[in-house]
C-alpha positions as CSV (number, residue, x, y, z in Angstrom):
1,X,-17.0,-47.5,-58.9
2,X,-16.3,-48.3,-55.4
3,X,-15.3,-46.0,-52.1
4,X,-14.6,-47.3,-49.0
5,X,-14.9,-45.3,-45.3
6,X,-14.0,-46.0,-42.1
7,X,-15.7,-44.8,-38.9
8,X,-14.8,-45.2,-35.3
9,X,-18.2,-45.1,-32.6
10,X,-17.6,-44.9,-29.0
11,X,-20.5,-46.7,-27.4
12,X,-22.1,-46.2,-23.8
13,X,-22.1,-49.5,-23.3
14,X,-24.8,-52.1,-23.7
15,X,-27.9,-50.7,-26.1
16,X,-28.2,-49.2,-29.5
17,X,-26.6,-46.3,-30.8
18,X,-27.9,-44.8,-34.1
19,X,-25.3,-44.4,-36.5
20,X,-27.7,-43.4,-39.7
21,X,-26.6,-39.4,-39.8
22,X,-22.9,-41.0,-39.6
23,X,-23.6,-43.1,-42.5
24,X,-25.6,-40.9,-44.6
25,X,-22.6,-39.0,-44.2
26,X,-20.6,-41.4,-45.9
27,X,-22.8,-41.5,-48.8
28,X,-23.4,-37.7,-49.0
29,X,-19.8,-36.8,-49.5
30,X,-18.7,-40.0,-51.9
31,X,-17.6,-39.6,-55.9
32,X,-20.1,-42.8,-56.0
33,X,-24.0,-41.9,-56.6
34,X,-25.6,-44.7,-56.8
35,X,-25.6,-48.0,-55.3
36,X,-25.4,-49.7,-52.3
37,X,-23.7,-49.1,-48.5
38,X,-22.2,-52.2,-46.6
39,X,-21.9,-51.2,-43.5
40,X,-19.8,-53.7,-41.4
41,X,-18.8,-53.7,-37.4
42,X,-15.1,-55.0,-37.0
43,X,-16.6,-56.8,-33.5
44,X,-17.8,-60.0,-32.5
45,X,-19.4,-58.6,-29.0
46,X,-21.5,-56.0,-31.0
47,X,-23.7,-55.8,-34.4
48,X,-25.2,-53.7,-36.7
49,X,-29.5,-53.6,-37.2
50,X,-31.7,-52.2,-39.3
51,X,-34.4,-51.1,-37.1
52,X,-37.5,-48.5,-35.9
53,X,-36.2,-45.1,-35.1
54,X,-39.5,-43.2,-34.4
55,X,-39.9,-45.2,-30.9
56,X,-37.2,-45.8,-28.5
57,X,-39.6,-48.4,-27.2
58,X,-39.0,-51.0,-29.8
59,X,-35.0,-50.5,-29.1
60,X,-35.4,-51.2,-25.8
61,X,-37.8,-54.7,-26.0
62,X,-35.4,-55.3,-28.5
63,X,-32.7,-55.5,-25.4
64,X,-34.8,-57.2,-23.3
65,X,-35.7,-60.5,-26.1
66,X,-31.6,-60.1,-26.2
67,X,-31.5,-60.7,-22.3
68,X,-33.6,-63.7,-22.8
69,X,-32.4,-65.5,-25.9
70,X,-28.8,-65.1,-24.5
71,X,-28.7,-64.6,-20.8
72,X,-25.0,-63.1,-19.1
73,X,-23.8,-65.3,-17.0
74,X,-25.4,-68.8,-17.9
75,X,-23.7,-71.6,-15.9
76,X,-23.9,-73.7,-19.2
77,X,-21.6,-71.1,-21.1
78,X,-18.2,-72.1,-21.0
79,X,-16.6,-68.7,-22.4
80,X,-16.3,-66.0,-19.9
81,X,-12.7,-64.8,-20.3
82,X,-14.1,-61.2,-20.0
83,X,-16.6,-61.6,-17.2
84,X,-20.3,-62.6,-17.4
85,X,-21.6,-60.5,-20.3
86,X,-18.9,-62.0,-22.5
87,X,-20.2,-65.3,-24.7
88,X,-23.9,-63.6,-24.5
89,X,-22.7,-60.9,-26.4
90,X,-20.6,-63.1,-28.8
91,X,-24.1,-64.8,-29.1
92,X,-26.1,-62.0,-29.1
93,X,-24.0,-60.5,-32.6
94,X,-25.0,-63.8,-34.3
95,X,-28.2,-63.0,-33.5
96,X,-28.2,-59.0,-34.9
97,X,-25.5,-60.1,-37.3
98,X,-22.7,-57.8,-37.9
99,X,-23.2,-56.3,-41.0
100,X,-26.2,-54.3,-43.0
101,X,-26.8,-53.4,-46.7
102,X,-28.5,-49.8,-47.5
103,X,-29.2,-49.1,-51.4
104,X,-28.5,-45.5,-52.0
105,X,-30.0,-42.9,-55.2
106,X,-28.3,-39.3,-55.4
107,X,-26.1,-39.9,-52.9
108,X,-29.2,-40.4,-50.0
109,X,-29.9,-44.0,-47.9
110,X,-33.2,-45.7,-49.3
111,X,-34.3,-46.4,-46.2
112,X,-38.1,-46.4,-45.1
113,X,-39.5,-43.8,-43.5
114,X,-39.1,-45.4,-40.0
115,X,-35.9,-47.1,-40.3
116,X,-32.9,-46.1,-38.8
117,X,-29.2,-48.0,-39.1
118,X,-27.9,-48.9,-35.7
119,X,-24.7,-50.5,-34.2
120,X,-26.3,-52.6,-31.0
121,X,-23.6,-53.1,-28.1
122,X,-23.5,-56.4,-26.5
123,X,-20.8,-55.6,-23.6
124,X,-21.6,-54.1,-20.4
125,X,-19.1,-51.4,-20.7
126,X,-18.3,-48.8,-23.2
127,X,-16.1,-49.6,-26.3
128,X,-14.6,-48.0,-29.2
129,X,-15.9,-50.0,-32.5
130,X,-14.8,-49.9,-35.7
131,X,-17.0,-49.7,-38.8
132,X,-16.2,-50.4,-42.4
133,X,-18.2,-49.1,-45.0
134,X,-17.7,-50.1,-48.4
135,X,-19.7,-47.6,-51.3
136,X,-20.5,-49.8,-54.4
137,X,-22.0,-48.5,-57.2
């Protein structure tokens, strides 16, 4: 059996934004039991990461390895249609990817007892993004 949603998340602009409650949602309310959530972001500026959600710490050095692996602004970038943050975040969503798996059991998320599901903004500014999330069990 399969179930697909579809959720919209306005973010604040660069950062994380936990989106677990959102996706537990998903799960709690779905005909399907068992099995496992995809949860992918319809973006190539932003991505989705499994990550600690006890300390806000780890989120933000999480940001600030992002702002050295894939600098805004680097002369050497050739892409910046949209201003300076634009190819670092294209390049920073290959680095957190854009899509997650979560196994699920009686209609509840697996996940660890610290992990939370986040979508991780790569712009500057504040975007509506657009989340697919396929139930299949």
């Amino acid at each position: 059996m399969t179930e697909q949603h579809r959720l919209s998340i306005q973010t604040r602009g660069r950062g994380t934004t936990e989106i677990t409650d959102e996706i537990a949602a998903c799960v709690a309310t779905s005909a399907v039991n068992a099995g496992i959530a995809h949860i992918f972001v319809r973006h190539t500026s932003c991505g989705i990461a499994i990550t600690e959600n006890a300390d806000p710490s780890v989120r933000r050095d999480l940001e600030t390895l992002m702002q050295r692996w894939a600098p805004d602004g680097d002369p050497a970038y050739r892409h910046d249609m949209e201003g300076d943050d634009d190819m670092a975040a294209h390049a920073r969503s290959l680095l957190t990817g854009v899509s997650v798996s979560v196994p699920f059991a009686n209609r509840r998320l697996l996940l660890g007892t610290w992990q939370g599901i986040y979508l991780f903004a790569h712009r500057t500014g504040s975007h509506r993004r657009e989340l697919v999330v396929p139930l299949l069990g």
